[in-house]
C-alpha positions in Angstrom: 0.0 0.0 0.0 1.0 3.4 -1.0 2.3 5.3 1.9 1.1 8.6 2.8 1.5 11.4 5.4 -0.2 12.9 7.9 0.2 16.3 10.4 -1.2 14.6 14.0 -3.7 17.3 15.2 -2.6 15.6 18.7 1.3 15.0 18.0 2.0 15.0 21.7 -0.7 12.2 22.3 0.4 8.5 22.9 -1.2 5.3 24.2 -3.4 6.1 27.0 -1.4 4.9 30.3 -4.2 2.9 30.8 -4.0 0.8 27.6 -0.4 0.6 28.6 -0.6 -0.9 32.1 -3.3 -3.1 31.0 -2.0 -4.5 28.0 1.4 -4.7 30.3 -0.6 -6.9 33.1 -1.8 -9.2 30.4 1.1 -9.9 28.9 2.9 -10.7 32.2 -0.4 -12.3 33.7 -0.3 -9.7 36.3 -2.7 -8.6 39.1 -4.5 -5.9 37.4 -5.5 -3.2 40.1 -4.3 -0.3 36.8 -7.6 0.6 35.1 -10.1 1.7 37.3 -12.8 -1.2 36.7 -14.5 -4.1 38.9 -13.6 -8.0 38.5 -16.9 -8.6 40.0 -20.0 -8.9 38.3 -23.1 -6.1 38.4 -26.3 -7.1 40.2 -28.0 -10.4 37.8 -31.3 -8.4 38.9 -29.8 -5.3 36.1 -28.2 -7.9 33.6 -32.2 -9.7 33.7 -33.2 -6.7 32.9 -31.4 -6.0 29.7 -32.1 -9.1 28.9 -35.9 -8.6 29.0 -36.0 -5.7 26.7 -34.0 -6.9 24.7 -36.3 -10.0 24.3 -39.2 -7.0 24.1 -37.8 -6.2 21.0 -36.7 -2.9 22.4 -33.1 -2.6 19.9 -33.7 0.5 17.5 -32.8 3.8 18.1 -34.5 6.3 21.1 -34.3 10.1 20.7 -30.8 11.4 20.5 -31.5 12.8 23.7 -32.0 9.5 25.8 -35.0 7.7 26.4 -37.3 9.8 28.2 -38.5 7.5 30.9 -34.7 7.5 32.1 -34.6 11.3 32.0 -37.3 11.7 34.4 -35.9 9.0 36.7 -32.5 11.1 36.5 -34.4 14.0 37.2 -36.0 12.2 40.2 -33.1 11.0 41.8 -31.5 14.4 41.7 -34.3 15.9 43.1 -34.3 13.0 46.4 -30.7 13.7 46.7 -29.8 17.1 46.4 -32.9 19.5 45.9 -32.0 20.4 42.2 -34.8 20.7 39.5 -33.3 19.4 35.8 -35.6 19.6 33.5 -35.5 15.9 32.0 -37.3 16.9 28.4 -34.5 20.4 28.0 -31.2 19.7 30.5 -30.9 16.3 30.8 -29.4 14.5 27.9 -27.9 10.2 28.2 -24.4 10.1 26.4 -22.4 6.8 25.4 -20.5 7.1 28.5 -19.2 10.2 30.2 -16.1 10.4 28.0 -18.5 11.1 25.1 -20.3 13.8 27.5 -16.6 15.7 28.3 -16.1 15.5 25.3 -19.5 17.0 24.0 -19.3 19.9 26.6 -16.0 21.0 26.0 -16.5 21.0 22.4 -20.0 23.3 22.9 -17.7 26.4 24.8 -14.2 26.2 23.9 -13.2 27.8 21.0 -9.8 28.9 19.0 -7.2 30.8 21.9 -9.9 30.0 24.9 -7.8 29.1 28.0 -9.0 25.8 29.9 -8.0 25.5 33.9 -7.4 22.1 35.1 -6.6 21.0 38.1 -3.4 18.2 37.9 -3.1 15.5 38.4 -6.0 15.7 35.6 -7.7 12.7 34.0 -6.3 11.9 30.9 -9.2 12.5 28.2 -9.4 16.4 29.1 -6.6 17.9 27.4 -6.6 16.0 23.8 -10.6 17.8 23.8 -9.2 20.7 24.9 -6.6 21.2 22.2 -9.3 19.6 19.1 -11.1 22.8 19.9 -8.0 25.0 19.6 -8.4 25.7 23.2 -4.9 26.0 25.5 -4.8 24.2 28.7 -3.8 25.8 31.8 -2.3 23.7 34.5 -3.1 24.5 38.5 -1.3 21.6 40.9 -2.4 20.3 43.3 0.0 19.3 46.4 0.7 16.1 47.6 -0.3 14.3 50.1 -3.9 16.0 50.3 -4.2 17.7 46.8 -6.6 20.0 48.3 -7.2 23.6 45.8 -5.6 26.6 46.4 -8.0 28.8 45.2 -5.8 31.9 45.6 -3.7 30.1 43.1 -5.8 29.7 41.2 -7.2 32.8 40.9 -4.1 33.7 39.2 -4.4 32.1 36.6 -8.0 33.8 36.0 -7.5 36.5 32.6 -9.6 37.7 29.6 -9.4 34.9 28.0 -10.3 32.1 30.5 -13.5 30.4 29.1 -13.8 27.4 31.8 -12.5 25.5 34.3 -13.0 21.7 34.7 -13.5 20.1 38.2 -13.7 16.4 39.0 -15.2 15.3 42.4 -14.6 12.6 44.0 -11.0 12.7 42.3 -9.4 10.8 39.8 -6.6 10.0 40.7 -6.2 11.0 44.3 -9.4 10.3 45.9 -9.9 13.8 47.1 -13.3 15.3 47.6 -13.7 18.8 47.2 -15.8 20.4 50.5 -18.7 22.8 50.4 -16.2 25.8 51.1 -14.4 24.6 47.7 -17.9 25.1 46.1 -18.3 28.1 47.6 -15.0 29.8 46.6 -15.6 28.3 43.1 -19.2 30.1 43.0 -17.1 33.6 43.8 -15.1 33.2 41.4 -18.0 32.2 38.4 -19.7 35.2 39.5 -16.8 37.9 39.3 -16.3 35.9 35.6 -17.9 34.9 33.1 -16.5 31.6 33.1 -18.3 27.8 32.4 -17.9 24.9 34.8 -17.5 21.7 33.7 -17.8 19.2 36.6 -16.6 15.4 36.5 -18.7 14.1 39.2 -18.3 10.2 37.8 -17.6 9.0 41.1 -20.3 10.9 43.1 -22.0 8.1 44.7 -18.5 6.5 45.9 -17.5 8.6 48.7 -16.7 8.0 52.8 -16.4 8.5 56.3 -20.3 9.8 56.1 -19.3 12.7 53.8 -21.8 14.0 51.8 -21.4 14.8 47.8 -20.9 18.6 47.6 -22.1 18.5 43.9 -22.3 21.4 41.2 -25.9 20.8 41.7 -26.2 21.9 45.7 -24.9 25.4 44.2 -28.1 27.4 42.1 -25.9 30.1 41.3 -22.8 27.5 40.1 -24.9 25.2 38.6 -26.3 28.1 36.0 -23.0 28.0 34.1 -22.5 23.8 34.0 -22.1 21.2 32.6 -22.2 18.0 35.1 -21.2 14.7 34.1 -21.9 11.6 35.7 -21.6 7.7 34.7 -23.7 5.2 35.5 -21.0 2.5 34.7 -19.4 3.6 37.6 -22.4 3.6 39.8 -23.7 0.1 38.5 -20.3 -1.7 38.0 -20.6 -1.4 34.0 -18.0 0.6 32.7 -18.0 -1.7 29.5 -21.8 -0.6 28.9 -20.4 2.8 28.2 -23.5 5.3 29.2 -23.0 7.9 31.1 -25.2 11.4 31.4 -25.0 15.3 31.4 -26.7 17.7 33.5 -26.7 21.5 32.2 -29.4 24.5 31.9 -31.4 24.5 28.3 -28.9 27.1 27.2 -25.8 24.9 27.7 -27.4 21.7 27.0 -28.8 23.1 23.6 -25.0 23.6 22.4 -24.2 20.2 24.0 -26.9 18.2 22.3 -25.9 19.7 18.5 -22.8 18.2 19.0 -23.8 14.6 20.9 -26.2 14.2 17.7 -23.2 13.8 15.9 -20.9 12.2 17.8 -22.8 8.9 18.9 -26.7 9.8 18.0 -28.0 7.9 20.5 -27.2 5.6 22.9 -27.6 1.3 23.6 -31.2 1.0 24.0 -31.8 -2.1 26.2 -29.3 -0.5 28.4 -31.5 2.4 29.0 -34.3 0.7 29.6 -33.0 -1.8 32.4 -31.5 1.3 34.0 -34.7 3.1 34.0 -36.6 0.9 36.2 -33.7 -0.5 38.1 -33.3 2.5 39.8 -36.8 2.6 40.6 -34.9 1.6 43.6 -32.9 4.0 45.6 -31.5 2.3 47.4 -29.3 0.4 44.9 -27.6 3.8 44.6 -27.4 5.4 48.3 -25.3 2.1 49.9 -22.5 2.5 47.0 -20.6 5.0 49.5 -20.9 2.1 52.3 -20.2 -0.8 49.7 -16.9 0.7 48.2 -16.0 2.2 52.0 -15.7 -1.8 52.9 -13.0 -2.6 50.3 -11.1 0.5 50.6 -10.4 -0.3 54.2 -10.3 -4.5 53.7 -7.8 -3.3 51.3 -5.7 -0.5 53.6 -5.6 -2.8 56.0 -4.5 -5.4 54.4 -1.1 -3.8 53.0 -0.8 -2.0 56.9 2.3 -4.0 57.1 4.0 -3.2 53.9 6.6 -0.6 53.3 4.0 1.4 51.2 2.8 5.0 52.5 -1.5 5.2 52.6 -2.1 8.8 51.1 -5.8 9.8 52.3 -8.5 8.6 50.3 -12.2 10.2 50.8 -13.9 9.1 47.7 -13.7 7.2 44.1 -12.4 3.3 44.1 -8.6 4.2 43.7 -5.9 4.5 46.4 -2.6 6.5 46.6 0.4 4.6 47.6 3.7 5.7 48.4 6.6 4.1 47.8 9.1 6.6 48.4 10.7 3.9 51.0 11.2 1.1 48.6 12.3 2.8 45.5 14.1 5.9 44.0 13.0 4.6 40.5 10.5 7.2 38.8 6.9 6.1 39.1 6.5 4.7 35.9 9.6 2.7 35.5 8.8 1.1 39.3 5.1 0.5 38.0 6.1 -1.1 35.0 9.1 -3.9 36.9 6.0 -4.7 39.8 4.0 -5.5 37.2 6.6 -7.4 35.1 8.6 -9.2 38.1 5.8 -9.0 40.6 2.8 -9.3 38.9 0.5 -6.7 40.1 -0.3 -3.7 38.0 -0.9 -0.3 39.3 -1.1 3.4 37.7 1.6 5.6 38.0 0.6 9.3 38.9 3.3 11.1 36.4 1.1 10.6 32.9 -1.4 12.7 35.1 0.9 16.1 34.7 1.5 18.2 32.2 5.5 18.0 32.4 5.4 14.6 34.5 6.1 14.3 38.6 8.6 13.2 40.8 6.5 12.3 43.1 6.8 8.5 43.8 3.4 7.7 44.2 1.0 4.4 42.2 -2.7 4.2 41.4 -4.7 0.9 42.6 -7.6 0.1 42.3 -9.7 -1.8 44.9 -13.4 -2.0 42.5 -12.2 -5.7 43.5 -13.2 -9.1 44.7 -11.5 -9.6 48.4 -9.7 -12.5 47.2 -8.1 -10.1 44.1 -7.2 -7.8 46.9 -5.7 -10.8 49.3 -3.4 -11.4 46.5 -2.1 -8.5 45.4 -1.6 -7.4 49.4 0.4 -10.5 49.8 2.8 -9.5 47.1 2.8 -5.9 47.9 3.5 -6.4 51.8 6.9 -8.1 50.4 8.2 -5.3 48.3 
């Protein structure tokens, strides 16, 4: 075949670290506690479900928008949870995961020489978006060991020509949670600006210690300029079902929904369905926090006696391990030889910066069965 060339529009973009640590645990037959996804099965009762409509012949496309029965029970359970009216028919709209739904809502307000503010470590999928739309990241860290905001800092970074900022709470990577006095010094700061919000709020049911979710939503005055992701792959344990959601007022969501027409149309039908009435109950939803709480701290405890430090971890299904006493290798060269001579795959923290880290900290997940977790502590605790 003839050979041709081609100018990346993303020629600083690899393999995902994710693909990479994954692909590396299966060649190696590693532990896989890298990408952030259960080994355990979802509830049979939401798998019979699917099953029935698709059996009910339900297979062709719904509205672009999302099926409307799942809207209003969106809708619903935003309402029982945090006192926020969406509208399900105008500012709810059901994406083909939440990547699709970053990706939608960036792409309806960043333009050519808009500046982005992210808060890094930052989840991979931002920045490639960011740039598509000719928009320039700008990079605000946050410090280890609590990567809490320093909103003078960022305040900083603030000019003409800042268009949004994109939050993510619970926090992926570091588990933090951002408190209702973040959400308050985030409202100052929309209102002195005219700045959009994007909120990453995947992991919103998966947070501990009796904490409550200080959403986008609790905030009227915040909430009127975002755009607020969620996933219910995360929430059900099926991130391979890939449908996730966006909350936003009919002006945003408008802009959001010419783009998501073209992007995926619409999204798996069955799926939609068997989520609809599954969460017709609640409580499948409010004991996640509890459910996840359980293996985070089967899984602390069961590494207390390795050489590992425990960084806090207040939320999502990842935890922050230091292993500044076992190694001075860089963080990705160490997570790359446990995997290889060790056999259990973590995430190192560096592909989360812009211009890397030195910090010598790994990514594992615990989304995993408490044998998986017996395992990998076993092999850790000897490191």
């Amino acid at each position: 075949m003839k050979s041709i060339s081609l100018d990346s529009k993303l020629p600083t973009i690899g393999k995902s670290i994710f693909t990479v640590m994954s692909n590396l645990a299966k060649t190696h037959g590693a532990i896989n506690l890298s990408q952030g996804f259960p080994d355990f099965q979802c509830d049979p009762a939401l798998t019979e479900l699917v099953g029935k409509y698709i059996r009910k012949g339900m297979n062709q496309y719904v509205q672009s928008n999302g099926l409307p029965v799942l809207r209003e029970r969106i809708s619903v359970m935003v309402k029982e949870l945090y006192g926020a009216d969406y509208d399900p028919e105008s500012e709810i709209t059901i994406t083909s995961g939440a990547t699709e739904a970053l990706f939608c809502a960036i792409s309806a307000v960043v333009r050519e020489g808009d500046e982005v503010i992210l808060l890094e470590p930052v989840y991979d999928s931002y920045v490639p978006v960011i740039e598509l739309n000719g928009g320039r990241p700008v990079f605000v860290t946050l410090e280890a060991p609590d990567f809490k905001v320093n909103w003078e800092n960022l305040k900083k970074h603030i000019n003409s020509r800042t268009r949004l900022i994109m939050i993510n709470t619970p926090h992926n990577p570091t588990g933090t949670v951002l408190s209702g006095e973040d959400m308050l010094e985030l409202q100052k700061i929309v209102r002195s600006n005219k700045i959009f919000i994007i909120s990453d709020e995947v992991y919103e049911h998966i947070i501990f210690d009796r904490q409550a979710h200080q959403g986008v939503v609790r905030y009227p005055e915040l909430a009127a300029q975002s755009f607020i992701i969620s996933s219910f792959g995360k929430t059900f344990h099926t991130t391979g079902w890939k449908v996730g959601y966006c909350l936003a007022p009919e002006v945003l969501s408008r802009e959001f929904r010419k783009i998501h027409q073209f992007v995926t149309f619409s999204t798996s039908t069955p799926f939609q369905y068997a989520f609809a009435e599954y969460m017709q109950d609640s409580s499948r939803i409010t004991g996640l926090g509890t459910f996840y709480q359980e293996r985070r701290d089967y899984f602390r405890k069961a590494i207390k006696g390795s050489r590992f430090g425990i960084l806090p971890c207040n939320g999502t299904y990842f935890q922050l391990l230091d292993y500044s006493m076992i190694s001075e290798e860089n963080d990705l060269e160490f997570a790359k030889r446990i995997t290889s001579e060790h056999k259990v795959a973590s995430i190192p923290l560096s592909p989360f910066y812009h211009n890397g880290s030195k910090e010598r900290i790994l990514r594992f997940c615990f989304a995993k069965e408490h044998g998986t977790l017996d395992k990998a502590a076993g092999i850790l605790n000897k490191l």
